[in-house]
LUMVO-297971 format. One line per field, with one value per residue: residue number from 1; x, y, z of N, C-alpha, C in turn. Coordinates in Angstrom, 3 decimals. Example, Ala and Ser with C-alpha at 12.3 -4.5 7.8 and 13.67 -1.06 7.14 Angstrom:
BEGIN
i (1:2) $
n.c1 (13.190:12.850) $
n.c2 (-5.690:-2.250) $
n.c3 (7.800:7.080) $
ca.c1 (12.300:13.670) $
ca.c2 (-4.500:-1.060) $
ca.c3 (7.800:7.140) $
c.c1 (13.200:12.900) $
c.c2 (-3.300:0.030) $
c.c3 (7.800:7.870) $
//
This chain:
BEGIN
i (1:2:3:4:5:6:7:8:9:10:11:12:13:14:15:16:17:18:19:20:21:22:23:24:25:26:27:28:29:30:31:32:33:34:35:36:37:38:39:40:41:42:43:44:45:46:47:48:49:50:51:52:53:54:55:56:57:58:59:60:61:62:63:64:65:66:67:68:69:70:71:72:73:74:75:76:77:78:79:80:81:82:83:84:85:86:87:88:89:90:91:92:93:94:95:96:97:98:99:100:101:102:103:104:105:106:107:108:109:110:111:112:113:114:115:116:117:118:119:120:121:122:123:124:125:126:127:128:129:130:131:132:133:134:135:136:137:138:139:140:141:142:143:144:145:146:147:148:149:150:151:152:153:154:155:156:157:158:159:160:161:162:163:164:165:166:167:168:169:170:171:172:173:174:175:176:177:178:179:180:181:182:183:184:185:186:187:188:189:190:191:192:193:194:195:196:197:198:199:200:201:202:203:204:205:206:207:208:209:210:211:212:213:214) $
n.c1 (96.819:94.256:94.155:93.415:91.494:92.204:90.375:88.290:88.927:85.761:83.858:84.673:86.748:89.661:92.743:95.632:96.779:95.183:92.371:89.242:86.319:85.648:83.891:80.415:80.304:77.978:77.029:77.801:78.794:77.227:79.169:78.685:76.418:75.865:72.781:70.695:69.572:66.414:63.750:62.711:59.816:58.949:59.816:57.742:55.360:56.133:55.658:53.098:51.745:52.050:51.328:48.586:48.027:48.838:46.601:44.378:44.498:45.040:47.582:49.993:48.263:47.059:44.896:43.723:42.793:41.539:40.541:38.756:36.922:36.325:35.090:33.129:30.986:30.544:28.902:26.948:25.729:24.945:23.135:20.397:19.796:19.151:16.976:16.024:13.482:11.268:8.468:5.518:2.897:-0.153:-2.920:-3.288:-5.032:-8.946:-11.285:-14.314:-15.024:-13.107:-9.699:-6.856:-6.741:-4.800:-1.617:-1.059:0.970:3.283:3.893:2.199:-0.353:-3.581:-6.337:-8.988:-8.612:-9.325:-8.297:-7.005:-3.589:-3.044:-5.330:-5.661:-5.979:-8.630:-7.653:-8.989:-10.877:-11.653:-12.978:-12.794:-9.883:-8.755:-7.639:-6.489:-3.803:-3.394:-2.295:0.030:1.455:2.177:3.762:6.421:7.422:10.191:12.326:9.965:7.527:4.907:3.065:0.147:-2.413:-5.931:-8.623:-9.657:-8.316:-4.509:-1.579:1.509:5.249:7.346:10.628:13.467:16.161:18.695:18.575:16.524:14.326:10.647:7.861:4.481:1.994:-1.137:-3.788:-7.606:-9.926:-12.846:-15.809:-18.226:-17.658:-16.737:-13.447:-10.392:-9.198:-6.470:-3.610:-0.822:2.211:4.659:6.143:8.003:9.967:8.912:8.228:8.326:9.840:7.831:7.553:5.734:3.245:4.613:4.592:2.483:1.165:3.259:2.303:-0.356:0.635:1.426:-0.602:-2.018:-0.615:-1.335:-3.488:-5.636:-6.598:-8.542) $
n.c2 (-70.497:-68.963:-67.331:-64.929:-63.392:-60.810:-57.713:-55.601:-51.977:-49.806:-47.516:-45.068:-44.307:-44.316:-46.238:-46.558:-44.743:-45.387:-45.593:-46.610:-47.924:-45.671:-43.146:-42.936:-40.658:-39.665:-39.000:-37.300:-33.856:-30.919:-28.546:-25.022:-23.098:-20.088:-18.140:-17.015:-13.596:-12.166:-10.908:-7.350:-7.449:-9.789:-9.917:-8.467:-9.289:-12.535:-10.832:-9.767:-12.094:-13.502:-12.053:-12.365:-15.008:-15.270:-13.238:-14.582:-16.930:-15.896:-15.146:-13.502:-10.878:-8.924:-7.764:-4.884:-2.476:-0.467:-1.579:-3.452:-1.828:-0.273:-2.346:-3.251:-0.747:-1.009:-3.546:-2.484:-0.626:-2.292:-3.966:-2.895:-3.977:-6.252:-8.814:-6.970:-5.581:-7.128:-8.535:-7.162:-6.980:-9.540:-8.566:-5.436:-2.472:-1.698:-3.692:-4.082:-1.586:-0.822:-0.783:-3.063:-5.844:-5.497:-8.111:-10.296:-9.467:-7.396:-4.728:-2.914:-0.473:0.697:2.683:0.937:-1.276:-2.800:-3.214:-2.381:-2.336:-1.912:-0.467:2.989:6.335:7.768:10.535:13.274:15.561:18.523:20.022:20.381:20.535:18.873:16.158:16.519:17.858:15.795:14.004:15.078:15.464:12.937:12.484:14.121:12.752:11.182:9.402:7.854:6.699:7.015:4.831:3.322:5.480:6.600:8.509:7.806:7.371:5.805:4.582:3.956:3.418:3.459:3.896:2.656:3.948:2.762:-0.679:-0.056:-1.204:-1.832:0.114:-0.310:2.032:3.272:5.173:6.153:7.674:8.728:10.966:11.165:9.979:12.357:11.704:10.439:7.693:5.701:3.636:1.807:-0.451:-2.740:-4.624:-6.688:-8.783:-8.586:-6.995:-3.421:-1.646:0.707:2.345:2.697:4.037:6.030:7.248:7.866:9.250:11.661:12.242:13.297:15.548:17.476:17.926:18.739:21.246:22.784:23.796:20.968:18.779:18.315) $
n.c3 (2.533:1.129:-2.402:-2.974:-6.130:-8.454:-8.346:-10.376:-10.287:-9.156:-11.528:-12.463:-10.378:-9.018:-8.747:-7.744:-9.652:-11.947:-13.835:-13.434:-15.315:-17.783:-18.214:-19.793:-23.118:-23.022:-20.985:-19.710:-18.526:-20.942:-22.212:-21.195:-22.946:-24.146:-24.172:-26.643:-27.397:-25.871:-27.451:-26.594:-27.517:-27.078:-24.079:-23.197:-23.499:-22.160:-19.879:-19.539:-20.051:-17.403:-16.062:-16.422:-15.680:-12.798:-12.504:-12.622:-10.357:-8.457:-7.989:-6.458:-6.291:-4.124:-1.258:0.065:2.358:0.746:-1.636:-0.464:0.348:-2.083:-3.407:-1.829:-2.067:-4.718:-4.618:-3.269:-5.376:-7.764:-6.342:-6.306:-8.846:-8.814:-7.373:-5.469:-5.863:-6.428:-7.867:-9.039:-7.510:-7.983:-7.544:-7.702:-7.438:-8.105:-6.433:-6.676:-5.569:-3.898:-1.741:-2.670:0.205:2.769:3.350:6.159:7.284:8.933:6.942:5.561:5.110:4.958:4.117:4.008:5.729:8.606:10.799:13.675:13.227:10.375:9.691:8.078:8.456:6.110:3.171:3.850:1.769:-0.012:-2.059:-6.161:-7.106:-5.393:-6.172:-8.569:-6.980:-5.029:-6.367:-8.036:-5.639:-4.615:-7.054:-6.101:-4.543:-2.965:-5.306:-6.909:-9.439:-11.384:-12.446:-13.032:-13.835:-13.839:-13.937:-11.436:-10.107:-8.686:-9.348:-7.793:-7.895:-4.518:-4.223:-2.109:-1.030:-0.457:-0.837:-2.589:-2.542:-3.437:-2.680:-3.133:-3.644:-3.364:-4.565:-4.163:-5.708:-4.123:-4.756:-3.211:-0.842:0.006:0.420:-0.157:-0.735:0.927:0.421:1.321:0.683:1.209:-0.982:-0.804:2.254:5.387:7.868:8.017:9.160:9.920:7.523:5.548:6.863:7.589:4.957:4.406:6.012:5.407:2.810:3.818:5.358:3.638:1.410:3.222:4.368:1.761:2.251:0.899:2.244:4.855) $
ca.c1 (95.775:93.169:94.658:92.301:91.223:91.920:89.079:88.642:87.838:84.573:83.479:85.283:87.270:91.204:93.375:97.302:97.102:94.412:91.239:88.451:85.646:85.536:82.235:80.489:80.019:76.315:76.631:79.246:77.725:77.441:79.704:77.795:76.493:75.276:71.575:70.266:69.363:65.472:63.763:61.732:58.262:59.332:59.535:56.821:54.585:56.051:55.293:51.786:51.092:52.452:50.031:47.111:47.800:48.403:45.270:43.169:44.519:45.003:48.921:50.989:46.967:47.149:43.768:44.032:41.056:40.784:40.123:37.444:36.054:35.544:34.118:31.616:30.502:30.006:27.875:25.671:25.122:23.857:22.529:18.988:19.560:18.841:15.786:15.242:12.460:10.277:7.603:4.456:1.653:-1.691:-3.796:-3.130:-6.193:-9.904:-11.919:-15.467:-15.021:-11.942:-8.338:-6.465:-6.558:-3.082:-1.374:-1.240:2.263:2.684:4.304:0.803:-1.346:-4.348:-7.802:-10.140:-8.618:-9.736:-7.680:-5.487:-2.441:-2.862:-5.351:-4.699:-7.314:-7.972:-7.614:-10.715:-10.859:-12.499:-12.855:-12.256:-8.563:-7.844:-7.311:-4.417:-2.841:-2.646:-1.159:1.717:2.529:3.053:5.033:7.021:7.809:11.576:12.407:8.764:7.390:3.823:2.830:-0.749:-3.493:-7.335:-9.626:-10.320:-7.087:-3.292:-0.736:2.810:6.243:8.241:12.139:13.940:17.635:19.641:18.321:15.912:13.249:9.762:6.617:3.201:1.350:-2.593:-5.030:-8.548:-10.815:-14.249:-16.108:-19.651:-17.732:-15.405:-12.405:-9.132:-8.680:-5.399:-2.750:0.998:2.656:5.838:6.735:8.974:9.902:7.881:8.465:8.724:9.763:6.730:7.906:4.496:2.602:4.697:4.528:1.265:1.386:3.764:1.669:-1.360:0.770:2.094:-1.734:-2.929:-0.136:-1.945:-5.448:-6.290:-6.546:-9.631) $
ca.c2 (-69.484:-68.508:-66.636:-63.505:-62.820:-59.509:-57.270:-54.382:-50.826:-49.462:-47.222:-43.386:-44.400:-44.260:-46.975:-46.573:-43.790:-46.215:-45.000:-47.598:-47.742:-45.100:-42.785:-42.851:-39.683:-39.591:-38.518:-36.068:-32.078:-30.163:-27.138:-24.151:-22.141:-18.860:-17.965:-15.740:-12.389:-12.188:-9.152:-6.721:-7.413:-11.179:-10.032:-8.119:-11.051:-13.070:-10.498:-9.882:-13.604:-14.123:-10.864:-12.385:-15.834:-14.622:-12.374:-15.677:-17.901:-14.992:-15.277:-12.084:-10.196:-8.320:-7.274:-3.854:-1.816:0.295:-2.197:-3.927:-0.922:-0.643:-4.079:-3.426:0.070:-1.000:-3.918:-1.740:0.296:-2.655:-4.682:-2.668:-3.999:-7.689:-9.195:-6.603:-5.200:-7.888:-8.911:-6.374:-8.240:-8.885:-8.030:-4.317:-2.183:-1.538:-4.415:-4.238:-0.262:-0.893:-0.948:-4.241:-5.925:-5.539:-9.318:-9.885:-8.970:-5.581:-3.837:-2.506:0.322:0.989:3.246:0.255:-2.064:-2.378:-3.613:-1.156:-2.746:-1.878:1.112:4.500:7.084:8.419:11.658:14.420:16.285:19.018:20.908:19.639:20.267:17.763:14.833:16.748:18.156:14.270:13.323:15.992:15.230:11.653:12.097:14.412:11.553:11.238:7.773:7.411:6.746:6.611:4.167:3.630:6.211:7.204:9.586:8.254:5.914:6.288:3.593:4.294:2.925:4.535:2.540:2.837:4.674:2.125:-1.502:-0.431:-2.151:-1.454:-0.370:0.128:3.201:3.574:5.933:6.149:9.100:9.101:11.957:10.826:10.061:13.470:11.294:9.764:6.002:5.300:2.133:1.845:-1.862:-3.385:-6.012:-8.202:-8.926:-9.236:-5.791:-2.414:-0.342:1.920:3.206:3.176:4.798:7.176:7.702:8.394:10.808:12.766:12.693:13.796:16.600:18.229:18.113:19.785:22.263:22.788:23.354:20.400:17.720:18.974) $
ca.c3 (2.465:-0.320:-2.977:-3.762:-7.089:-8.743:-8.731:-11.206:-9.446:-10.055:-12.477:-12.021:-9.016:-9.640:-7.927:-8.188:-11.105:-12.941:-13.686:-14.344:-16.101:-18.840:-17.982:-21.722:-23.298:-22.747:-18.835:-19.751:-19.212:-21.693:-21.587:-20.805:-24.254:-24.304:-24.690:-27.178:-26.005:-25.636:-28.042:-25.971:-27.723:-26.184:-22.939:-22.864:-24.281:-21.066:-18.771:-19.233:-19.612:-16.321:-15.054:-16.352:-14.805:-11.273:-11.921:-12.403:-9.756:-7.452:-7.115:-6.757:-6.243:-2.699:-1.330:0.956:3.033:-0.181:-2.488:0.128:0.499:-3.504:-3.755:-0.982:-2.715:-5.776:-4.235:-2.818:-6.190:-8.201:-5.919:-6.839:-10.207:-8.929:-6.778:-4.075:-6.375:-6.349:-8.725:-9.151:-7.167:-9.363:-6.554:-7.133:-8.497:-7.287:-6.794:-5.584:-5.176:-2.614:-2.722:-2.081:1.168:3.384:4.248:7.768:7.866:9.251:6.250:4.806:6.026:3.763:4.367:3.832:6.652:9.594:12.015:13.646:13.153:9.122:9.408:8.693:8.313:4.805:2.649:3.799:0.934:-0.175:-3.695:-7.118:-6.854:-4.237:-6.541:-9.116:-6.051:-4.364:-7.604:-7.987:-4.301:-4.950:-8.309:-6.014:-3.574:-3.446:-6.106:-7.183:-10.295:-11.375:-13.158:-13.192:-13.079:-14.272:-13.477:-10.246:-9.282:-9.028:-8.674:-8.066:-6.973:-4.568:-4.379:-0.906:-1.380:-0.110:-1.868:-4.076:-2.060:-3.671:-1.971:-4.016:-2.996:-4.511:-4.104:-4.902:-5.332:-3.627:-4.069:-2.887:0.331:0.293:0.611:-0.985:-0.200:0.417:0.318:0.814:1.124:1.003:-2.119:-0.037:3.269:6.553:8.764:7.291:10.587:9.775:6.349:4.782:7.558:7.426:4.017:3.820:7.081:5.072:1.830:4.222:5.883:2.796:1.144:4.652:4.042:0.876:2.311:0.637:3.921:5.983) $
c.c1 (95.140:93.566:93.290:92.433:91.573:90.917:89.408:88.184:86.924:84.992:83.729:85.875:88.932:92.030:95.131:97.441:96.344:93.030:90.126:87.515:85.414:84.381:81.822:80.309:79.002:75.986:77.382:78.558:78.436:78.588:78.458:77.722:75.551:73.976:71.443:69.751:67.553:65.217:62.839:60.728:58.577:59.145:58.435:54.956:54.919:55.462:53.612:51.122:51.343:51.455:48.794:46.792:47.795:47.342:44.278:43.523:45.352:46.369:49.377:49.729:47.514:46.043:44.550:42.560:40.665:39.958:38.353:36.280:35.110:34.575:32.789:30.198:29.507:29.066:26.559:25.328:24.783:23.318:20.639:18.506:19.043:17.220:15.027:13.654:11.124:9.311:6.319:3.181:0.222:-2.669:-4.065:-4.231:-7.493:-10.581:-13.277:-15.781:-13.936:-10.756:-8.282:-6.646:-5.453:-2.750:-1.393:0.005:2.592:3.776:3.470:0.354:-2.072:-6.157:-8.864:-9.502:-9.160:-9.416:-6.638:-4.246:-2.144:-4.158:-4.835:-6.175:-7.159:-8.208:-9.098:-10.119:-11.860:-12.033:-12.209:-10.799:-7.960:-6.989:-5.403:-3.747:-1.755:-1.505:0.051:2.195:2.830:4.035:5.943:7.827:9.424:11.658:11.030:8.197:5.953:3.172:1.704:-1.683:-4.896:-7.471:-9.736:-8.915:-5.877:-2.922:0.615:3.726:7.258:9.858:12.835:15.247:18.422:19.864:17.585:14.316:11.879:8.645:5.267:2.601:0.067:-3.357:-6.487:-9.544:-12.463:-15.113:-17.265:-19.109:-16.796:-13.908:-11.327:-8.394:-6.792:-4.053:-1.533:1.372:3.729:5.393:6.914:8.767:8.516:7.687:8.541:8.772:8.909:6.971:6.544:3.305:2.883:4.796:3.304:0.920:2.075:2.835:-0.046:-0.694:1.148:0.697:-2.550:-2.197:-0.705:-3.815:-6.108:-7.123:-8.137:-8.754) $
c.c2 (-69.461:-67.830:-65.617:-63.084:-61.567:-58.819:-55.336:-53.008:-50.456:-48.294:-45.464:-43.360:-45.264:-45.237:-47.446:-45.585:-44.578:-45.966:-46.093:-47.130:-46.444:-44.378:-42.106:-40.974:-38.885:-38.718:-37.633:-34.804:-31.662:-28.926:-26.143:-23.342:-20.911:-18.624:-16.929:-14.891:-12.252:-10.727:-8.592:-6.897:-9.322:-10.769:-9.380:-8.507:-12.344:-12.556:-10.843:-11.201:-14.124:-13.442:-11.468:-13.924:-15.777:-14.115:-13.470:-16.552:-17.133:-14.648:-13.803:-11.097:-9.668:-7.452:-6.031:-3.368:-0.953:-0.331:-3.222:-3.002:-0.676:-1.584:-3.718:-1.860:0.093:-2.462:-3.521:-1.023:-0.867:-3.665:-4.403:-3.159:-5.544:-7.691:-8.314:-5.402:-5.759:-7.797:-8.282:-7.208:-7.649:-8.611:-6.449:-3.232:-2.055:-2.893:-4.096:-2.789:-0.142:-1.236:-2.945:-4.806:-6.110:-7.189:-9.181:-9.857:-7.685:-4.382:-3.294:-1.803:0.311:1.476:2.625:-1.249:-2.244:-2.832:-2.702:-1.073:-2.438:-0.907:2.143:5.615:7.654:10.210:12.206:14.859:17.161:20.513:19.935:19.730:19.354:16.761:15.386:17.079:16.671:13.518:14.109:15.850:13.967:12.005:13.163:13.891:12.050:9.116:7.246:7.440:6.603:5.890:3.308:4.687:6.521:8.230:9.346:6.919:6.217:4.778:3.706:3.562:3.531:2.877:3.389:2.923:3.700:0.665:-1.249:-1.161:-1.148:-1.650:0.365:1.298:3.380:4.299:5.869:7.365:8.240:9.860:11.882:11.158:11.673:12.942:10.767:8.494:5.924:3.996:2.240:0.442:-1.901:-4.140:-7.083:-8.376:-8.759:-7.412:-4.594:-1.222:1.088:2.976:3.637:3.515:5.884:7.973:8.187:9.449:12.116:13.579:13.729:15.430:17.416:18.431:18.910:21.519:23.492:23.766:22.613:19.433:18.780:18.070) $
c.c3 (1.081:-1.202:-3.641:-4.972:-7.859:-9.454:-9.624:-10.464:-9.942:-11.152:-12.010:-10.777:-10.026:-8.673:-8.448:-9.373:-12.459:-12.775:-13.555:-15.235:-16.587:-18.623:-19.454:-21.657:-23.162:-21.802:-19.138:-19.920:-19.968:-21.389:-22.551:-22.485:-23.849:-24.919:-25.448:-26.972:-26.650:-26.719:-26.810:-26.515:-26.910:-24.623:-22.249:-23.040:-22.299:-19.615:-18.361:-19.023:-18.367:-15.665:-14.940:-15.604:-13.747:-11.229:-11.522:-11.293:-8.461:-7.015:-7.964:-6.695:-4.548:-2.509:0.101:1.216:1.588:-1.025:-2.098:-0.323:-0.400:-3.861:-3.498:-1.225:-4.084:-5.553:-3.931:-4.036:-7.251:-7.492:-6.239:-8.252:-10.115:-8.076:-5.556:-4.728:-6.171:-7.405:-8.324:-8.661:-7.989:-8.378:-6.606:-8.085:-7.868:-7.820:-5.782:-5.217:-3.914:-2.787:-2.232:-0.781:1.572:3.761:5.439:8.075:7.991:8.164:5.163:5.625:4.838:4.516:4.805:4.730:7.643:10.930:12.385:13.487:11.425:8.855:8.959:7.715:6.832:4.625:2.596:3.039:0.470:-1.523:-4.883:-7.490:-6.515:-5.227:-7.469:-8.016:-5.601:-5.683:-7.843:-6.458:-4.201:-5.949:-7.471:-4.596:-4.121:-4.080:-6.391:-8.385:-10.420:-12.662:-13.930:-13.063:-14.241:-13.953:-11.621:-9.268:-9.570:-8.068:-8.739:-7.463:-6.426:-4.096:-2.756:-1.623:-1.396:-1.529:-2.732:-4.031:-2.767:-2.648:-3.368:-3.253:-4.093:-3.492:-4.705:-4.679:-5.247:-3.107:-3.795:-1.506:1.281:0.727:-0.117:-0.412:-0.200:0.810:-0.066:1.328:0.606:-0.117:-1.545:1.659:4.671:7.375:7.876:8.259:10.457:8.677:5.574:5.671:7.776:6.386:3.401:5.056:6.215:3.965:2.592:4.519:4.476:1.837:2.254:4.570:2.465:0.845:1.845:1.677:4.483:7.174) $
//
């Protein structure tokens, strides 16, 4: 037969009360040492840095209906502070002895139209009163400011509660014809579910209340 070699055991494996290979000191754990005890301005240095990284990358954040709720509140209170204003159109002013003409989108009524869809009959007037009256019942519009006016013209803006939405409102005095031209339009959008027809209904009824209105 073959006579077999003798082979050495591996490396941490014991054979007959014989260890082998030697495992260096290198691999050997440490024994356990005692950490130094943390100060409290230390841990309160780790905390917050941990607060403010979860805050940015949203971990450990928990959204609830209150907090929506907040969000979507304080959306709505500056949202008037951005674009739903719109940019002051240069069209606005007498040209020719007449106000502006309305677009053909139906959020314009104005005196000097003449299509019924952007009609609206103007201010009979009668006595030299009429005109300050029409002007203290605009500036007492609710959110209205006035921002142009003469002798014989007023231009104001009134702001819708919610966005903020601007409409122009002008009047013009004509007392040859005994009347008070008048013009309310949207800024923006296309529709204005009859806000400025009825804004000049009201300004009529509250001048009729007046005896000014014939």
């Amino acid at each position: 037969m073959r006579r077999l070699s003798r082979i050495s055991p591996p490396a941490g494996v014991t054979v007959g009360g014989r260890s082998g290979v030697e495992v260096p000191r290198r691999f050997t754990a440490a024994p356990d040492r005692p950490h130094p005890p943390l100060s409290t301005a230390a841990v309160r240095e780790a905390c917050s840095t941990r607060r403010l990284a979860g805050g940015r990358r949203g971990v450990g954040t928990k959204t609830t209906p209150a907090s929506s709720m907040r969000a979507f509140v304080l959306l709505l209170c500056i949202m008037p502070l951005f674009s739903c204003a719109g940019r002051r159109p240069a069209n606005l002013g007498i040209t020719e002895s007449r106000l502006p003409p309305c677009p053909s989108s139906p959020n314009c009524v104005s005196s000097d139209a003449t299509d019924p869809a952007h009609h609206v009959a103007p201010l009979a007037v009668s006595g030299p009163e009429a005109w300050q009256a029409a002007r203290v019942t605009i500036a007492a519009l609710p959110r209205t400011e006035i921002v142009a006016e003469r002798s014989d013209y007023l231009h104001a803006e009134c702001r819708s509660a919610l966005f903020g939405f601007i409409d122009d409102v002008e009047l013009q005095l004509r007392p040859a014809q005994g009347i008070i031209a008048v013009r309310s339009a949207s800024r923006i959008g296309y529709s204005d579910l009859g806000v400025n027809r009825r804004r000049v209904e009201a300004i009529r009824s509250a001048l009729a209340q007046r005896g000014i209105v014939r």
